[in-house]
C-alpha positions as CSV (number, residue, x, y, z in Angstrom):
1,X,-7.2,12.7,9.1
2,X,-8.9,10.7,6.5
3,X,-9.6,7.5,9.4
4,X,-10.3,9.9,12.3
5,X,-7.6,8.0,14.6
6,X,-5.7,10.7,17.3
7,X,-2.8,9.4,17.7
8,X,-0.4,11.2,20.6
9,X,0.5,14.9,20.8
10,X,3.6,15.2,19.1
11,X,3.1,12.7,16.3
12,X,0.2,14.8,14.8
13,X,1.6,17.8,14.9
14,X,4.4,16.5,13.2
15,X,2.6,15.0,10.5
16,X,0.0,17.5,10.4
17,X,3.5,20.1,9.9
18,X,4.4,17.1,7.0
19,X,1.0,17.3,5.6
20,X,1.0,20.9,5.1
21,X,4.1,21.2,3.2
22,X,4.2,18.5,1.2
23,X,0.3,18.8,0.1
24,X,1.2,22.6,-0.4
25,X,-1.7,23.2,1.9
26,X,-2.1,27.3,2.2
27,X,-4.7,27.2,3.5
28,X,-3.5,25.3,6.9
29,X,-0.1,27.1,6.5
30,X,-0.8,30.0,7.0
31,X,-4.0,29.5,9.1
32,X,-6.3,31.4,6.9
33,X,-8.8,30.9,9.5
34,X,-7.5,33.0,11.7
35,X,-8.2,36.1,9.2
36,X,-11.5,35.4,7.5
37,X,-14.1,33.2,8.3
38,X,-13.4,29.8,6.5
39,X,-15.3,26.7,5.9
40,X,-14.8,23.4,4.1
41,X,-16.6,25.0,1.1
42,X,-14.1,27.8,1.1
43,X,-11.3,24.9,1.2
44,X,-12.5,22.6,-1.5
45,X,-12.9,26.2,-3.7
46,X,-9.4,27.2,-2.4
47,X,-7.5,23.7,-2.8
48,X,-9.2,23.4,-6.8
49,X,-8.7,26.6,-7.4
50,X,-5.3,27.5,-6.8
51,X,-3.4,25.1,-8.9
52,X,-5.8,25.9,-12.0
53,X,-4.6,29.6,-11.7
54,X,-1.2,28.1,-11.1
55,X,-1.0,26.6,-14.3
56,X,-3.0,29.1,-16.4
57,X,0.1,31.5,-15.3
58,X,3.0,28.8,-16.6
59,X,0.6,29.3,-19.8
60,X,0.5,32.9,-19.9
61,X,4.5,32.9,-19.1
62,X,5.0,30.4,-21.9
63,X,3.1,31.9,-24.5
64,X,4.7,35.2,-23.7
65,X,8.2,34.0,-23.4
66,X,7.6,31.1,-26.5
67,X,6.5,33.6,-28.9
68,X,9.1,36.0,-27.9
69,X,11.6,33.4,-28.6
70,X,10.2,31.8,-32.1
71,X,10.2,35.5,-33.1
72,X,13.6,35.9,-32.5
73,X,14.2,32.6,-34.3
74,X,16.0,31.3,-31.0
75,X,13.9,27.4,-31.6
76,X,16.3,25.4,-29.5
77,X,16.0,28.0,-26.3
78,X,12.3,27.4,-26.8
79,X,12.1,24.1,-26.9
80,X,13.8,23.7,-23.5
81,X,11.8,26.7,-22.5
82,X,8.7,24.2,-23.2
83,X,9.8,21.3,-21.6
84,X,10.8,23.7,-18.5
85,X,7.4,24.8,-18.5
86,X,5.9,21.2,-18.9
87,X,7.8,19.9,-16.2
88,X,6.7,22.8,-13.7
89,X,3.1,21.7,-14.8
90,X,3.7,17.7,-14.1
91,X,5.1,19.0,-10.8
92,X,2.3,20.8,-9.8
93,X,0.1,18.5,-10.6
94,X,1.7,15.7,-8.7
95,X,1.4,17.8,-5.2
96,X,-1.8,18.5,-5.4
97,X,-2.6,15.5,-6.8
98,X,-3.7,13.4,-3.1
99,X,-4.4,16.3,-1.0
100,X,-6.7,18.1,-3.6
101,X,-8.4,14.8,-4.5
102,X,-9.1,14.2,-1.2
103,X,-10.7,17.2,0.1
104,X,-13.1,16.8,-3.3
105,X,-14.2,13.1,-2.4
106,X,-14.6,14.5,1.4
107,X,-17.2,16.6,-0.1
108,X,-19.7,13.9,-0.1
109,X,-19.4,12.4,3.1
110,X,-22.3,13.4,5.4
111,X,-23.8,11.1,8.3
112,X,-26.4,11.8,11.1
113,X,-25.8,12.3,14.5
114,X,-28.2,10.9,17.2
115,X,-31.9,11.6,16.5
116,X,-30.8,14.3,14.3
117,X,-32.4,13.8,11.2
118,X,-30.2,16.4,9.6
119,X,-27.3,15.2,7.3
120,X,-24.0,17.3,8.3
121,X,-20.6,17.1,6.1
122,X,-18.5,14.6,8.3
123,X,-15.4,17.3,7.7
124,X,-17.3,20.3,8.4
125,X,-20.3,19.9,10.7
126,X,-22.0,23.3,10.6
127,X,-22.6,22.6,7.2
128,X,-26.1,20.6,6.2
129,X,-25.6,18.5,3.7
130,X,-29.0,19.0,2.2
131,X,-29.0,22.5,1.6
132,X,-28.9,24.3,-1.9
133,X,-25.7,25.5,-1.3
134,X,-24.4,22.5,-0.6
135,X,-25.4,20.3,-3.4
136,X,-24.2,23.3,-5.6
137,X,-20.7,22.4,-4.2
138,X,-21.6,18.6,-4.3
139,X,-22.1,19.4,-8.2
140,X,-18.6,21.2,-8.4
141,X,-16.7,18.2,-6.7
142,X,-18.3,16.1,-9.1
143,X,-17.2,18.0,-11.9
144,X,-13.3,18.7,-10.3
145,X,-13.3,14.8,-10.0
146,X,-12.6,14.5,-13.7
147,X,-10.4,17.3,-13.6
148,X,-7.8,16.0,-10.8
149,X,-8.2,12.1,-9.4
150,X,-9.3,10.8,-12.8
151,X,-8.1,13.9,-14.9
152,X,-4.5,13.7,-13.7
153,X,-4.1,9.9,-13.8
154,X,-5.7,9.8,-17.2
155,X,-3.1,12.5,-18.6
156,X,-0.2,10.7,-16.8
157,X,-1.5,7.6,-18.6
158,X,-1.9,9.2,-21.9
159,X,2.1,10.7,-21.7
160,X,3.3,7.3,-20.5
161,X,1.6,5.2,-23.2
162,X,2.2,7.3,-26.3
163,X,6.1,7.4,-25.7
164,X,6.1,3.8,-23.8
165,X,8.3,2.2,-26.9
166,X,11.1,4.9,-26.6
167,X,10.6,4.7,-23.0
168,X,11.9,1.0,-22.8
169,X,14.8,1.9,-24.8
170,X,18.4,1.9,-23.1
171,X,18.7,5.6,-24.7
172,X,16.1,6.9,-23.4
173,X,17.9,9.1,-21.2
174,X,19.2,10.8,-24.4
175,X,16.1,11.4,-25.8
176,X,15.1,14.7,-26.4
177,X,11.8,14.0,-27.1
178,X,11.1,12.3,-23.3
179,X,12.8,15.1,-21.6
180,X,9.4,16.9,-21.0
181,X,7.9,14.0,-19.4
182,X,11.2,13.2,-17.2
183,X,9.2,13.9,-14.1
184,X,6.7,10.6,-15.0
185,X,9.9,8.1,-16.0
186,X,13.5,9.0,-15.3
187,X,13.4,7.6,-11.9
188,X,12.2,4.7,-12.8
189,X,13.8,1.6,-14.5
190,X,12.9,1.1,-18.0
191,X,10.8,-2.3,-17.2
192,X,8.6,-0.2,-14.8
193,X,8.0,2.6,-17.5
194,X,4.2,2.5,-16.5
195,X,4.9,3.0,-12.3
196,X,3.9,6.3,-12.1
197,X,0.3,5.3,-13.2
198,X,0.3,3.1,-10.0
199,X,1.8,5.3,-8.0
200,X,-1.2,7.4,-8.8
201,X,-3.5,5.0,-8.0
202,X,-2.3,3.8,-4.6
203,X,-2.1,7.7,-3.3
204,X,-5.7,7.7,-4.3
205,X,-6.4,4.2,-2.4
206,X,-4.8,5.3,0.5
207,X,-6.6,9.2,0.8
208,X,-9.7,10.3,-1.3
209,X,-11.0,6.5,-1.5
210,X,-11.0,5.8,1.7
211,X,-13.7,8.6,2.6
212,X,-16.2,6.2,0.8
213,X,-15.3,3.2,3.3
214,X,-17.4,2.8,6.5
215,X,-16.2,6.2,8.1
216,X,-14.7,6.0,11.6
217,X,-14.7,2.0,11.6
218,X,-12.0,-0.5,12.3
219,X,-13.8,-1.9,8.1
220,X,-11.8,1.3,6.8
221,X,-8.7,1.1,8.7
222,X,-8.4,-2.7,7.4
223,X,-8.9,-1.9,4.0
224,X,-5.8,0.9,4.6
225,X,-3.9,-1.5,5.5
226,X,-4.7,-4.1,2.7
227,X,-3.7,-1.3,0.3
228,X,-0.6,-0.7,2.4
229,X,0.4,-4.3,2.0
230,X,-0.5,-4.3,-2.1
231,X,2.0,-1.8,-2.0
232,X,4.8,-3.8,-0.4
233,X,4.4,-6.3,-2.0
234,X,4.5,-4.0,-5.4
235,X,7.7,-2.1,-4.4
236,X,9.9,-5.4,-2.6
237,X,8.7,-7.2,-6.1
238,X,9.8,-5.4,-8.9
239,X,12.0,-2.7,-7.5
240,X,10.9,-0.1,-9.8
241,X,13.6,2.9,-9.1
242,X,17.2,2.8,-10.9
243,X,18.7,4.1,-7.7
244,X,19.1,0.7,-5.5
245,X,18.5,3.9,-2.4
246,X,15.7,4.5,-3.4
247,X,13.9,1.2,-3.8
248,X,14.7,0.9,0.0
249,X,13.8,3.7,0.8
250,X,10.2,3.6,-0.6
251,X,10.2,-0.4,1.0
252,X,10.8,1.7,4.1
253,X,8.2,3.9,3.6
254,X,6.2,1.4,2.6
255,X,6.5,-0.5,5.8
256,X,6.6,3.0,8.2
257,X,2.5,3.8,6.5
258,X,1.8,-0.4,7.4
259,X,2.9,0.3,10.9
260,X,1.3,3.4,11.1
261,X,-2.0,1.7,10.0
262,X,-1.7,-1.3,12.0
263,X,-1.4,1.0,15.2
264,X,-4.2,2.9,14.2
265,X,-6.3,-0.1,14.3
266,X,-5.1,-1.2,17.6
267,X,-6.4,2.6,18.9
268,X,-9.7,2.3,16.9
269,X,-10.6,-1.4,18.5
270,X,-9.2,0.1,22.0
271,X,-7.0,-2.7,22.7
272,X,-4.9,-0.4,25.0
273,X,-8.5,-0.1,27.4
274,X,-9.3,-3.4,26.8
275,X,-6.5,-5.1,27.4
276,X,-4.8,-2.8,30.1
């Protein structure tokens, strides 16, 4: 979506299906646009929207619930209570995390077509991108920036580094005080404490940065693939799960986004035209 390759049939629909669920993308799901008129202002409001409100419930349930339970004097059932709730927030916030930060950097990416002098939004062209109503929006991505791709990373950061000396202890399984957090470490060997803050940074290379990178030229594509092979080399180097599974499997991954990318370069050059 991001490099504006079409690839065969079946293979986008399937990862357009992928996309969907994984990105907890409603708005696709359930093809909103079918009902009510939608446009990529109503998405970037949606996708930002939505897990704000998310969380603000968790918030509303825990203060409910936590009070309920200090009240009763029940301390222990709310301390798990709090990590339960922390952990649904980390989740939450990992989802959205790529899709969400994507659609906001897509926000400024306009370009001219033809003699056109008109700027129109790359992802939405019946929207100019020098209208008031536009740059209102422009100024709400900018804002949402520092509230998801920078916002999220930085908090992920901040939790990882406050608690990264217990976190390279060979207890730290049996910490209580990490069990909040579990969703940022436990997978994780204790050397590669910090991989989650990478992780988050190489999702964000691969979608929302990209937008900013030649749009629709073979220049983007190439620099997806250079991240791609950062990555490799990242995951067949230090092995960062405990589970010896999953370290292949994310090496397989790995390799199945490179070959992705490197056959999306072949399409963009048209080698298949070219060469017959």
């Amino acid at each position: 979506g991001i490099l504006e390759i079409r690839f065969p049939r079946l293979f986008e629909q399937f990862s357009r299906w992928v996309s969907m669920v994984a990105n907890l993308d409603a708005l696709k799901f359930f093809k909103f646009g079918c009902l009510v008129k939608t446009t990529f202002h109503t998405r970037l409001l949606f996708s930002t929207l939505m897990p704000i409100i998310l969380v603000t419930l968790i918030g509303l349930v825990y203060v409910v619930r936590g009070g309920i339970l200090e009240r009763r004097g029940k301390l222990e059932e709310k301390t798990k209570f709090t990590d339960m709730c922390t952990t649904f927030f980390l989740a939450i916030t990992y989802l959205v995390f790529a899709s969400v930060s994507t659609t906001i950097f897509k926000t400024f990416q306009c370009e001219r077509y033809g003699d056109d002098p008109v700027r129109y939004l790359v992802e939405d062209q019946q929207i100019d991108c020098d209208s008031d109503i536009h740059r209102f929006h422009e100024s709400y991505a900018l804002f949402m920036m520092f509230v998801y791709p920078f916002g999220i990373t930085m908090l992920y950061t901040v939790l990882l580094v406050r608690k990264r000396k217990s976190l390279l202890e060979d207890d730290r399984h049996e910490d209580v005080s990490l069990v909040k957090i579990g969703f940022l470490w436990e997978m994780y060997e204790s050397r590669a404490w910090w991989f989650e803050i990478f992780e988050c940074m190489r999702r964000l290379a691969m979608t929302g940065l990209l937008v900013f990178v030649s749009p629709g030229s073979p220049t983007q594509v190439i620099v997806a693939i250079l991240n791609s092979l950062i990555s490799i080399i990242m995951y067949s180097h230090l092995l960062p799960f405990e589970s010896d599974s999953d370290d292949k499997l994310a090496i397989v991954s790995q390799w199945s986004i490179f070959v992705t990318l490197f056959a999306a370069l072949m399409v963009r050059l048209d080698v298949d035209d070219m060469e017959g």
